[in-house]
Backbone as XML, in Angstrom:
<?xml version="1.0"?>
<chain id="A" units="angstrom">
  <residue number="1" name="UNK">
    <atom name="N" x="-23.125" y="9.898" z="7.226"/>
    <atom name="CA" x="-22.285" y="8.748" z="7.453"/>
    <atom name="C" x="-21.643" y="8.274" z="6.149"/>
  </residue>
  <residue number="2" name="UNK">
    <atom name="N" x="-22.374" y="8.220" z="4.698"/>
    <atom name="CA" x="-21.975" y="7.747" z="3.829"/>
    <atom name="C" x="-20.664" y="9.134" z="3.295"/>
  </residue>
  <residue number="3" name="UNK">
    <atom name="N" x="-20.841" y="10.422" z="3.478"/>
    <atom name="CA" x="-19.788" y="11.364" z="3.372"/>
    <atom name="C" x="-18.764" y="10.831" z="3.634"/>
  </residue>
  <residue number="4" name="UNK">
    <atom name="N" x="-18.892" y="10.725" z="5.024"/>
    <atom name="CA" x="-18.025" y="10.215" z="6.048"/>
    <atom name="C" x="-17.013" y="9.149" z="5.586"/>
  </residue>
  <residue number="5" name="UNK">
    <atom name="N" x="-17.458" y="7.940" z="4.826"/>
    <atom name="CA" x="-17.006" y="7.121" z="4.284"/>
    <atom name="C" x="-16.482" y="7.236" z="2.992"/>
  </residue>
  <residue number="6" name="UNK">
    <atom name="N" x="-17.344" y="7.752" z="2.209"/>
    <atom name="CA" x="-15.926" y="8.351" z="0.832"/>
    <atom name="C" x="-14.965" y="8.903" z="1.682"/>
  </residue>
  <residue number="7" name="UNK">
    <atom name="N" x="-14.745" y="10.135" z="2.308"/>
    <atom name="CA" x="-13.852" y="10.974" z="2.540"/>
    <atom name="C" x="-13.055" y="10.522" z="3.577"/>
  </residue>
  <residue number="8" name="UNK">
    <atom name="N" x="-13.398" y="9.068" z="3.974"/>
    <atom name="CA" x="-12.332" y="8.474" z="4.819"/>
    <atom name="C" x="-11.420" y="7.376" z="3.394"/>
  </residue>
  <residue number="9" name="UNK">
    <atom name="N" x="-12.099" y="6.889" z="2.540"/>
    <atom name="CA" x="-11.806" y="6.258" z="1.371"/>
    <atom name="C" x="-10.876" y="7.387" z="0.263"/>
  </residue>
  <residue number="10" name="UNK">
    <atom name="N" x="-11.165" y="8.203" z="0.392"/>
    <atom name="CA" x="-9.798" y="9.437" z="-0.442"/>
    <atom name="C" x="-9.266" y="9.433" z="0.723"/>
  </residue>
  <residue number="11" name="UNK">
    <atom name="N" x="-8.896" y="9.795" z="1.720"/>
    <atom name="CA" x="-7.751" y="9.751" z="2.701"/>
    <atom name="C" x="-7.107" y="8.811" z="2.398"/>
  </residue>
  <residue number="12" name="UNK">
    <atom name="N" x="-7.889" y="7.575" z="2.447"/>
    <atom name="CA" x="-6.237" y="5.889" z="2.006"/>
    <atom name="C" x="-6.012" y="5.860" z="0.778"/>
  </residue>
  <residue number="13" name="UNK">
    <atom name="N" x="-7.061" y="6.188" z="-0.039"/>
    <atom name="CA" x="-6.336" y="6.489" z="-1.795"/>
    <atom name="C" x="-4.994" y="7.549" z="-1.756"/>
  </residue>
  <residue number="14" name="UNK">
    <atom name="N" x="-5.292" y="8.599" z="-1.243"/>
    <atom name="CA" x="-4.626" y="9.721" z="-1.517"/>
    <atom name="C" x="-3.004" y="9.059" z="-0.390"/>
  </residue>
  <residue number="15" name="UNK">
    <atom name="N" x="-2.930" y="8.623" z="0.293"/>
    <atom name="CA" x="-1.933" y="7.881" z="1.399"/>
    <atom name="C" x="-1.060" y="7.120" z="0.402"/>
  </residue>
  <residue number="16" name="UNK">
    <atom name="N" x="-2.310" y="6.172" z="-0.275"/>
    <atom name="CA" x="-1.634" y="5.173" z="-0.972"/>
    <atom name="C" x="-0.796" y="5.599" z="-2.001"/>
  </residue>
  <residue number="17" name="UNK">
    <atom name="N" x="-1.463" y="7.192" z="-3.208"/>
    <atom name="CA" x="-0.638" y="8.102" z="-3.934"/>
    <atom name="C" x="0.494" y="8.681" z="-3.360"/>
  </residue>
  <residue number="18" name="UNK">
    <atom name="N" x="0.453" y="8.866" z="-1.809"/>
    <atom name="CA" x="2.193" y="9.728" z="-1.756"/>
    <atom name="C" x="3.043" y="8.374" z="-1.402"/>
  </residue>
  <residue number="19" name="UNK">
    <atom name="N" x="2.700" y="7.677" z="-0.867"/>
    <atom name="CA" x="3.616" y="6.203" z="-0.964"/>
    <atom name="C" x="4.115" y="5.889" z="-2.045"/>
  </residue>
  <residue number="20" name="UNK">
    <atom name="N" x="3.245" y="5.791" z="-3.123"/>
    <atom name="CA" x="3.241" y="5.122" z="-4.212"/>
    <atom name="C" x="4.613" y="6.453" z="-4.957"/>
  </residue>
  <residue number="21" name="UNK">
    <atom name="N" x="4.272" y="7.883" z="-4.843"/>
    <atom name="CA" x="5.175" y="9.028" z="-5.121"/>
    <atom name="C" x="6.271" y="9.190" z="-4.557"/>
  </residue>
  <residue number="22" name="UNK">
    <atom name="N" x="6.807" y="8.599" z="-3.652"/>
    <atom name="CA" x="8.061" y="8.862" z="-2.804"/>
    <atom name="C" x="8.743" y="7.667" z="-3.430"/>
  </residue>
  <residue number="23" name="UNK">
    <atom name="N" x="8.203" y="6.213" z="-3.458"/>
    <atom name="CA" x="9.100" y="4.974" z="-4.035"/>
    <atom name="C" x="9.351" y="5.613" z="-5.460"/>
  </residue>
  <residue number="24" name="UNK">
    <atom name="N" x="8.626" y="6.093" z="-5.998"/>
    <atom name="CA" x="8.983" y="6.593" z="-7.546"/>
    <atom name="C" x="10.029" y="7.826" z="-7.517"/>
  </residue>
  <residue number="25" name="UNK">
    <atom name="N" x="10.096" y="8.626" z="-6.593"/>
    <atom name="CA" x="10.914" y="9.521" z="-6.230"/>
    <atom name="C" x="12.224" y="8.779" z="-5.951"/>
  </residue>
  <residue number="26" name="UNK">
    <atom name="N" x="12.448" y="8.593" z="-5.605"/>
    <atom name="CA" x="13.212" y="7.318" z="-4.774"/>
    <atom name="C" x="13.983" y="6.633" z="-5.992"/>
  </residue>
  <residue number="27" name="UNK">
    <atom name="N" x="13.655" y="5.915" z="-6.745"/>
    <atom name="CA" x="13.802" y="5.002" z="-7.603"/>
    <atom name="C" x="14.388" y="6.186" z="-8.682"/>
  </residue>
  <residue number="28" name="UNK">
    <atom name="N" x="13.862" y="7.017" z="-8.829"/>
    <atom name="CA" x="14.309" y="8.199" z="-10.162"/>
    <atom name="C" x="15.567" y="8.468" z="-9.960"/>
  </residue>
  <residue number="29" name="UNK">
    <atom name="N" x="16.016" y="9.298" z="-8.329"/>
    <atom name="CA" x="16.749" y="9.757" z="-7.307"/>
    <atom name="C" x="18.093" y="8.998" z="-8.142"/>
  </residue>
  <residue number="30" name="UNK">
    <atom name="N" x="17.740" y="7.301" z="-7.460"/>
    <atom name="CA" x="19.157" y="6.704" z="-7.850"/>
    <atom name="C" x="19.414" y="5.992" z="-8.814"/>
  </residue>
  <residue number="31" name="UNK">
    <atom name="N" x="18.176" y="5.810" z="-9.847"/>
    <atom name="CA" x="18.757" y="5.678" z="-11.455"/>
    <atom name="C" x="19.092" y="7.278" z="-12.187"/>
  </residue>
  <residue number="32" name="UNK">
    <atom name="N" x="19.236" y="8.012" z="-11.422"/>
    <atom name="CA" x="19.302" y="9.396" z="-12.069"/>
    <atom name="C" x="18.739" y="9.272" z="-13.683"/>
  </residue>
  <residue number="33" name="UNK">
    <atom name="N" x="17.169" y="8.733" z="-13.701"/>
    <atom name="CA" x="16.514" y="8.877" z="-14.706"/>
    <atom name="C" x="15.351" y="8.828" z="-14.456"/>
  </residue>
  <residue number="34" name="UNK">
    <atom name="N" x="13.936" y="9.437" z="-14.886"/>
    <atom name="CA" x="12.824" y="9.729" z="-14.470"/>
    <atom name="C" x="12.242" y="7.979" z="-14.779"/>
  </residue>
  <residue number="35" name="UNK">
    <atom name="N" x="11.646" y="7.737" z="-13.360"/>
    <atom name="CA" x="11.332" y="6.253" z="-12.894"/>
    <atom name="C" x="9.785" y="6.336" z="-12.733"/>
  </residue>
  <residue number="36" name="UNK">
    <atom name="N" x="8.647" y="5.660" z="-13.528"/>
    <atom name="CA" x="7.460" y="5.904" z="-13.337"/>
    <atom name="C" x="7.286" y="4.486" z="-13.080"/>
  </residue>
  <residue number="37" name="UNK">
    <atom name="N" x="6.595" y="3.956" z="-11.891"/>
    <atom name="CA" x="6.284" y="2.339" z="-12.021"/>
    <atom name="C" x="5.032" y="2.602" z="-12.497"/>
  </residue>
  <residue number="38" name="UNK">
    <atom name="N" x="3.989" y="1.205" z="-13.251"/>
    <atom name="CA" x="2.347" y="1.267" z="-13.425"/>
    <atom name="C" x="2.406" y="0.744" z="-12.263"/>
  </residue>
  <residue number="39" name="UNK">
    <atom name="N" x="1.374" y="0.704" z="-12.160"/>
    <atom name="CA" x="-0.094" y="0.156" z="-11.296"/>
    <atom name="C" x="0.076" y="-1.532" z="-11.370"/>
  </residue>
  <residue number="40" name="UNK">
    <atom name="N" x="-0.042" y="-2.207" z="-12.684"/>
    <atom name="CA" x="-0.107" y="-3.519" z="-12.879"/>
    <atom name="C" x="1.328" y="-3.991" z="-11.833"/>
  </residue>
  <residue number="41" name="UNK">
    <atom name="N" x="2.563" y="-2.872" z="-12.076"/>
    <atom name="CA" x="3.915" y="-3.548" z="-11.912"/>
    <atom name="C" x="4.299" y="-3.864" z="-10.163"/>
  </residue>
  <residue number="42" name="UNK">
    <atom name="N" x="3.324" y="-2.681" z="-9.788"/>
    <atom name="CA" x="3.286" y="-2.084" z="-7.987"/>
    <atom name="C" x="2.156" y="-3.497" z="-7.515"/>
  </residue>
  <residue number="43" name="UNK">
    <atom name="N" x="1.057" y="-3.982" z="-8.213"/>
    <atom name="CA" x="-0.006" y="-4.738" z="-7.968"/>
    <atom name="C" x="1.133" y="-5.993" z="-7.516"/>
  </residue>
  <residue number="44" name="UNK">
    <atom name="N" x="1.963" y="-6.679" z="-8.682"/>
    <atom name="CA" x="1.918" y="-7.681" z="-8.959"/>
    <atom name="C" x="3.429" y="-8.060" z="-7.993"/>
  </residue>
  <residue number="45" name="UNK">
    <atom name="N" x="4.112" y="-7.001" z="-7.566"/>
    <atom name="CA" x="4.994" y="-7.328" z="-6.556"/>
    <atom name="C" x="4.272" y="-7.379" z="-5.252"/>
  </residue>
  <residue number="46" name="UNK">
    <atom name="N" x="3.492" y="-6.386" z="-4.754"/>
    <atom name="CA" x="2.826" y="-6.961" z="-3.345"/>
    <atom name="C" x="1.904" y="-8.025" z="-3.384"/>
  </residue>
  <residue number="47" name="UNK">
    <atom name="N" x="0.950" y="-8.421" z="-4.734"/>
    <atom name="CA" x="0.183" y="-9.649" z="-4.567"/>
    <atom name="C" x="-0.560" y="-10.160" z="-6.117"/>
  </residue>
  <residue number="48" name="UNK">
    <atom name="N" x="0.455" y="-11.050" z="-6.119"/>
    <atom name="CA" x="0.403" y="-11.134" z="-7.492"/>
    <atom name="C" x="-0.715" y="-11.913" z="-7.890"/>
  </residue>
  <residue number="49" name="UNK">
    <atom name="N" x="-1.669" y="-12.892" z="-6.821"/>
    <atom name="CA" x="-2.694" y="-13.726" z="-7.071"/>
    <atom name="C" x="-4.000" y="-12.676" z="-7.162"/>
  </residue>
  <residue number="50" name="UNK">
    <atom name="N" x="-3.923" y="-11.895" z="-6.494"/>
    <atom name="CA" x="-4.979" y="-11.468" z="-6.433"/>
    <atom name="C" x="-5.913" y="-10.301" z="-8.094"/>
  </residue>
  <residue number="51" name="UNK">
    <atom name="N" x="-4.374" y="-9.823" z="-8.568"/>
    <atom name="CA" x="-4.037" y="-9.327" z="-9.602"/>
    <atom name="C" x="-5.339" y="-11.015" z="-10.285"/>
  </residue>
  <residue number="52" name="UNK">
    <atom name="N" x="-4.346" y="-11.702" z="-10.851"/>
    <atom name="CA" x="-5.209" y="-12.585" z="-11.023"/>
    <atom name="C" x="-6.650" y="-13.393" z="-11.072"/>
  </residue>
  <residue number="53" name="UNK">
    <atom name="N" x="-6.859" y="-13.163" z="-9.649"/>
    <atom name="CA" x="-8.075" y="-13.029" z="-9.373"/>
    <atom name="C" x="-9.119" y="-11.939" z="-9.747"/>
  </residue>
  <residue number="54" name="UNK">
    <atom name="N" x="-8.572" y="-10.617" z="-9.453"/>
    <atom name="CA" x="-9.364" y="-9.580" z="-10.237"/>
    <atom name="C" x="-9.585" y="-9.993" z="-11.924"/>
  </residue>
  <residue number="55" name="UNK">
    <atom name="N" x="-8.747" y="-10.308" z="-12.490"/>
    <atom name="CA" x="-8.378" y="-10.446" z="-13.686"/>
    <atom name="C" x="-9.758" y="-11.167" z="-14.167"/>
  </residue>
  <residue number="56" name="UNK">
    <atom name="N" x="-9.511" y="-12.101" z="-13.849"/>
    <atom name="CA" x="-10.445" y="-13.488" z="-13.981"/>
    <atom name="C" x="-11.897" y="-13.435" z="-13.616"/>
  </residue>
  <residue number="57" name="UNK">
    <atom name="N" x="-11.915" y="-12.600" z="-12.629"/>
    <atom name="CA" x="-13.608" y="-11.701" z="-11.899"/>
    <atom name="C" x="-14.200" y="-10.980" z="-13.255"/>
  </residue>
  <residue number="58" name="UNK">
    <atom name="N" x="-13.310" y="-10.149" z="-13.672"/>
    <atom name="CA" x="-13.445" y="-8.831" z="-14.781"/>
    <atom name="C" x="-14.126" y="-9.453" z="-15.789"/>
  </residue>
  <residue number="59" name="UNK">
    <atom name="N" x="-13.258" y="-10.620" z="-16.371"/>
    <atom name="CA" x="-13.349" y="-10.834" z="-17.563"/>
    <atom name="C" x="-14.839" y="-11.890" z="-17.860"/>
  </residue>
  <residue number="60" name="UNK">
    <atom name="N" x="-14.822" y="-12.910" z="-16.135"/>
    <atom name="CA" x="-16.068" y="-13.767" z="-16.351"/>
    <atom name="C" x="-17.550" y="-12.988" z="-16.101"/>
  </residue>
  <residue number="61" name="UNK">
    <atom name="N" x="-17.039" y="-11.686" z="-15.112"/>
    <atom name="CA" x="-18.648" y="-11.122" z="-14.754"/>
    <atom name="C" x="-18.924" y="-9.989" z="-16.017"/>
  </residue>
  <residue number="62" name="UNK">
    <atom name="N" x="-17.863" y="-8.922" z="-16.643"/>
    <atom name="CA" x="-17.951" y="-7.983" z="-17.192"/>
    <atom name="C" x="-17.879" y="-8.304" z="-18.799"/>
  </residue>
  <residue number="63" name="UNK">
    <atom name="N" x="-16.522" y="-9.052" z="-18.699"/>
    <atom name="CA" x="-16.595" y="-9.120" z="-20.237"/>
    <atom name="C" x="-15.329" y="-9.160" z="-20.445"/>
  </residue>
  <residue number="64" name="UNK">
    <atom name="N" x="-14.750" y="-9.756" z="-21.565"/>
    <atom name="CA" x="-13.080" y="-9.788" z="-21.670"/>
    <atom name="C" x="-12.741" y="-8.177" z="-22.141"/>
  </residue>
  <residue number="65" name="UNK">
    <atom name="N" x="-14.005" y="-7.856" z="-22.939"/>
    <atom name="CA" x="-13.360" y="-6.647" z="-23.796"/>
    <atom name="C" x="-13.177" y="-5.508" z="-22.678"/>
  </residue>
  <residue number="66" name="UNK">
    <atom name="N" x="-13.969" y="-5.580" z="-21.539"/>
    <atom name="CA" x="-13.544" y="-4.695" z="-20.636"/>
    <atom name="C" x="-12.483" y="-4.196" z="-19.967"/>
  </residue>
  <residue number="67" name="UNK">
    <atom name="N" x="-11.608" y="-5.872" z="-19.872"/>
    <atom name="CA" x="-10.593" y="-5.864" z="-19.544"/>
    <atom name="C" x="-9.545" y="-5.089" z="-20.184"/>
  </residue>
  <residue number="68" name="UNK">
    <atom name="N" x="-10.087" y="-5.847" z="-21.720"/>
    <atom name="CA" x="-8.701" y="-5.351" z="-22.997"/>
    <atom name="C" x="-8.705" y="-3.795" z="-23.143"/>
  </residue>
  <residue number="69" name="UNK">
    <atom name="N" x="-10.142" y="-3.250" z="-23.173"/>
    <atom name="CA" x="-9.865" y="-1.530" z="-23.569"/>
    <atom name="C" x="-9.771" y="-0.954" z="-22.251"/>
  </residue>
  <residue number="70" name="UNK">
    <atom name="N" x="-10.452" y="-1.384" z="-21.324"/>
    <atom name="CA" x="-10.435" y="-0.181" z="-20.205"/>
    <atom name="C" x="-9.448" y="-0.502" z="-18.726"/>
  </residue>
  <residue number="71" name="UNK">
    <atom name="N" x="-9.542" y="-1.254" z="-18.242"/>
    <atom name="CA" x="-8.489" y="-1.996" z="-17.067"/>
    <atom name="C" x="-7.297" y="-1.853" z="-17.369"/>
  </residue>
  <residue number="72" name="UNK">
    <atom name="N" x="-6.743" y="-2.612" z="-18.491"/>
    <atom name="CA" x="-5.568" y="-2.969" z="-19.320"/>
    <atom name="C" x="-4.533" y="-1.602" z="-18.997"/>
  </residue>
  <residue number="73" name="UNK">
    <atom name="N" x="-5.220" y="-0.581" z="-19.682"/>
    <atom name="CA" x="-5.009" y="0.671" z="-20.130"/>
    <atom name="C" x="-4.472" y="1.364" z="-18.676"/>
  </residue>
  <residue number="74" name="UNK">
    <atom name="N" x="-5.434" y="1.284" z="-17.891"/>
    <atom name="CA" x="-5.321" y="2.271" z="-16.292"/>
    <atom name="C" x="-4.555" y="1.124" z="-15.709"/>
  </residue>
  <residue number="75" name="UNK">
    <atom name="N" x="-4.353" y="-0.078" z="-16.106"/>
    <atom name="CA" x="-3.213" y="-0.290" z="-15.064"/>
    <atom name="C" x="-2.013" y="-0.334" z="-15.684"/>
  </residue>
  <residue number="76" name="UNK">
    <atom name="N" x="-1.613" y="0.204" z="-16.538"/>
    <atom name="CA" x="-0.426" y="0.442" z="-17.310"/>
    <atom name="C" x="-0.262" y="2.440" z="-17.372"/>
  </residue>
  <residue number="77" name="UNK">
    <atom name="N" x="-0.695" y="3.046" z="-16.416"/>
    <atom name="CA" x="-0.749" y="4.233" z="-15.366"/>
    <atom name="C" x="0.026" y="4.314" z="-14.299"/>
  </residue>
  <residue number="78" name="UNK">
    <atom name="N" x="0.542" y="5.165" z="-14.378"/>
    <atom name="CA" x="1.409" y="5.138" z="-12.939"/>
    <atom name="C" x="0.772" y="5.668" z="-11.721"/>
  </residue>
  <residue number="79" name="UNK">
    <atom name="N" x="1.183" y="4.707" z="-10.902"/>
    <atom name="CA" x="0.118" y="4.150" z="-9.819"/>
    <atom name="C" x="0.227" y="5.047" z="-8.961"/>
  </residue>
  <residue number="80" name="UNK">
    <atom name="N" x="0.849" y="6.634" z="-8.434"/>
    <atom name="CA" x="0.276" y="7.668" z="-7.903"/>
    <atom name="C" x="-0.424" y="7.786" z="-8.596"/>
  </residue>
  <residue number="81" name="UNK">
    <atom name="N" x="-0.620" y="7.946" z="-9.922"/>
    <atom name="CA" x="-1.986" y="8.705" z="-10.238"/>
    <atom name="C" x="-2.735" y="8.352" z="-10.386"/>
  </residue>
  <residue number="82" name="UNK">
    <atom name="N" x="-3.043" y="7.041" z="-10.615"/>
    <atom name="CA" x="-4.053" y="6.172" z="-10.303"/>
    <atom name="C" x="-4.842" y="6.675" z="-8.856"/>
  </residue>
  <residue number="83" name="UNK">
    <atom name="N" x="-4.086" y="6.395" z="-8.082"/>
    <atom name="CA" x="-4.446" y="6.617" z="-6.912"/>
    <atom name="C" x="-4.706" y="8.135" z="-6.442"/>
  </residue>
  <residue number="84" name="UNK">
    <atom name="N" x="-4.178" y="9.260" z="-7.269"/>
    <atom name="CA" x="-4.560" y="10.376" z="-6.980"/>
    <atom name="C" x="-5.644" y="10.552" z="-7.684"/>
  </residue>
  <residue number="85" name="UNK">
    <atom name="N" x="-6.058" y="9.940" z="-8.836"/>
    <atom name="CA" x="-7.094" y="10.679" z="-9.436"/>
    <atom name="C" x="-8.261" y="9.619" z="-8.793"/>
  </residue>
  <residue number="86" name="UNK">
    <atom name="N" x="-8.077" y="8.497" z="-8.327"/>
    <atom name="CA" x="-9.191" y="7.689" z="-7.494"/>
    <atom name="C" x="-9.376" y="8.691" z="-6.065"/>
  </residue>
  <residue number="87" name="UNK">
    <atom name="N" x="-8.543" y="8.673" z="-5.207"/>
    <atom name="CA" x="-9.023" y="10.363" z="-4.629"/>
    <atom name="C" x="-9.297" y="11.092" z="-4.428"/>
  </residue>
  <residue number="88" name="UNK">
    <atom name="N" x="-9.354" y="11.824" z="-5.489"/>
    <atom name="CA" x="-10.206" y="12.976" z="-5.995"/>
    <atom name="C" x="-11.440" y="12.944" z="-6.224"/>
  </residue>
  <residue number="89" name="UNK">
    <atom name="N" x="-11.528" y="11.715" z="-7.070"/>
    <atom name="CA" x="-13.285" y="11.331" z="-7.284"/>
    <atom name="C" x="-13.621" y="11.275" z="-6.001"/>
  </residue>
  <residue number="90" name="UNK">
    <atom name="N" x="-12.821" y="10.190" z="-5.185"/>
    <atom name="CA" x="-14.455" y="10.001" z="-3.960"/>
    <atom name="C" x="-14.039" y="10.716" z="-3.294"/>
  </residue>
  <residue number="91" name="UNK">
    <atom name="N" x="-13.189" y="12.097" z="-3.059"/>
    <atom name="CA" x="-13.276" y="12.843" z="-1.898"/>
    <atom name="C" x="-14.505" y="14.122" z="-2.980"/>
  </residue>
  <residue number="92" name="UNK">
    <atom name="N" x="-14.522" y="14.204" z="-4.475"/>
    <atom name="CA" x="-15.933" y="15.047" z="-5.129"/>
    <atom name="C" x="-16.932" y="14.525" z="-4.418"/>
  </residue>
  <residue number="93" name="UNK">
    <atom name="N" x="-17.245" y="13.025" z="-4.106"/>
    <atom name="CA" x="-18.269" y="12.219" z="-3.863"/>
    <atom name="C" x="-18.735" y="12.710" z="-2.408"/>
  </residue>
  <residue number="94" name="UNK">
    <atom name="N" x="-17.810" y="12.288" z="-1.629"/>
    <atom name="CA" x="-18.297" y="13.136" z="-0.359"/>
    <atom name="C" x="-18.033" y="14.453" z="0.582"/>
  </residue>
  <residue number="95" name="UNK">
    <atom name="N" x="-17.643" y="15.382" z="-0.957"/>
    <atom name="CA" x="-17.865" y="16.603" z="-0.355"/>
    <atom name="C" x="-19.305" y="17.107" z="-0.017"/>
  </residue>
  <residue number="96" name="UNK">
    <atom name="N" x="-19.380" y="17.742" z="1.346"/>
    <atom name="CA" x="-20.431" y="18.865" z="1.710"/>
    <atom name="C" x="-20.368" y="20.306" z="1.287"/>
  </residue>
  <residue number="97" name="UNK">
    <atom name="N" x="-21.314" y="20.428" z="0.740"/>
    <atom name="CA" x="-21.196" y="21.907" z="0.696"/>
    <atom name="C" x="-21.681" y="22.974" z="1.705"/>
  </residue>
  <residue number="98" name="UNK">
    <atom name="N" x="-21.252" y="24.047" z="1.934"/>
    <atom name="CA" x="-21.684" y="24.670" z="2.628"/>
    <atom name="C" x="-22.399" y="25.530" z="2.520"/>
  </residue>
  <residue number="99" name="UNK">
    <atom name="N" x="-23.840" y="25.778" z="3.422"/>
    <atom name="CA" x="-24.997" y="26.439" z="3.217"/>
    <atom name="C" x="-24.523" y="28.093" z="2.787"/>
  </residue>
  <residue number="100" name="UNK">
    <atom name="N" x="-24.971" y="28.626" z="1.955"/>
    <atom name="CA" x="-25.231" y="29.753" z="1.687"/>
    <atom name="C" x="-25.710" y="30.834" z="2.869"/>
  </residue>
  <residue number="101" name="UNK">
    <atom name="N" x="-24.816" y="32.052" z="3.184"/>
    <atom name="CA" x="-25.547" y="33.045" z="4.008"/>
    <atom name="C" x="-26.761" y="33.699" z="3.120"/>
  </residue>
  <residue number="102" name="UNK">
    <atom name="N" x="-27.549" y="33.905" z="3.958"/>
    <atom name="CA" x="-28.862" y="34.710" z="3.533"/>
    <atom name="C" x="-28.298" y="36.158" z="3.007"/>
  </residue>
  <residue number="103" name="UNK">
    <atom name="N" x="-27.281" y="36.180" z="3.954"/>
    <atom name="CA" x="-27.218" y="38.355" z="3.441"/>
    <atom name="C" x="-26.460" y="38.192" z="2.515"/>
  </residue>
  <residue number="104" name="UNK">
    <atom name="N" x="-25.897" y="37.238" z="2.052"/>
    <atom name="CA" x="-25.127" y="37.932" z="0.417"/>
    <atom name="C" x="-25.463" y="37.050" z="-0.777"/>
  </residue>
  <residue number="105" name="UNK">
    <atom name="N" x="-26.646" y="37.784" z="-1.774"/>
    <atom name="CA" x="-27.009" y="37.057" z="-2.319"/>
    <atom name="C" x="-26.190" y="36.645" z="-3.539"/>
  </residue>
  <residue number="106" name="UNK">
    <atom name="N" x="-26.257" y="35.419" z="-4.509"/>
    <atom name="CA" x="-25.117" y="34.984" z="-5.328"/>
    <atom name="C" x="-25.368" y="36.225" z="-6.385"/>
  </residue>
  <residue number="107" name="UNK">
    <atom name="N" x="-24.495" y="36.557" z="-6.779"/>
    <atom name="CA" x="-23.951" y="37.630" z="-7.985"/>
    <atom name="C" x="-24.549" y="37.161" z="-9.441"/>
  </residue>
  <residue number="108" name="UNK">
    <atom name="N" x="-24.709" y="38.362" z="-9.906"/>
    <atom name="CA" x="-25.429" y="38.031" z="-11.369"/>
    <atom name="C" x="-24.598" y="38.170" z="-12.153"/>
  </residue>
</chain>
């Protein structure tokens, strides 16, 4: 069940990356110049309080410096890849692997 749930969680990451890749496509298209939005810039037009609110969470539970070296940084990323490489992790997270056949043993 918990598989189940990463790998339903990379499905809307990875959704949210080709969305996030087509407006940037899009935007390049008709400035006929390569258009990367961040993350912070995509956040703060659909909801800019909440941006805020994270902000303010980060800095009172974690630490300001967390904010300044590590947050700061990935949301000044362009936000497919943000979202593709958040993806990737939790679809690693809930991959299964598949059992090994008995008749072929792994190679030396």
């Amino acid at each position: 069940m918990l598989r189940f749930l990463f790998r339903l969680a990379a499905m809307v990451a990875l959704s949210v990356a080709v969305i996030m890749a087509v407006l940037d496509t899009t935007r390049t298209v008709a400035a006929s110049a390569l258009v990367m939005t961040p993350l912070k810039a995509s956040w703060l037009s659909v909801s800019p309080d909440t941006l805020a609110a994270f902000e303010a969470f980060v800095r009172e539970k974690i630490g300001p410096a967390a904010w300044d070296m590590a947050i700061a940084h990935v949301l000044e990323l362009p936000g497919f890849a943000v979202f593709a490489g958040l993806a990737l992790l939790l679809y690693a997270i809930g991959y299964r692997r598949r059992p090994r056949d008995p008749r072929f043993p792994p190679a030396s």
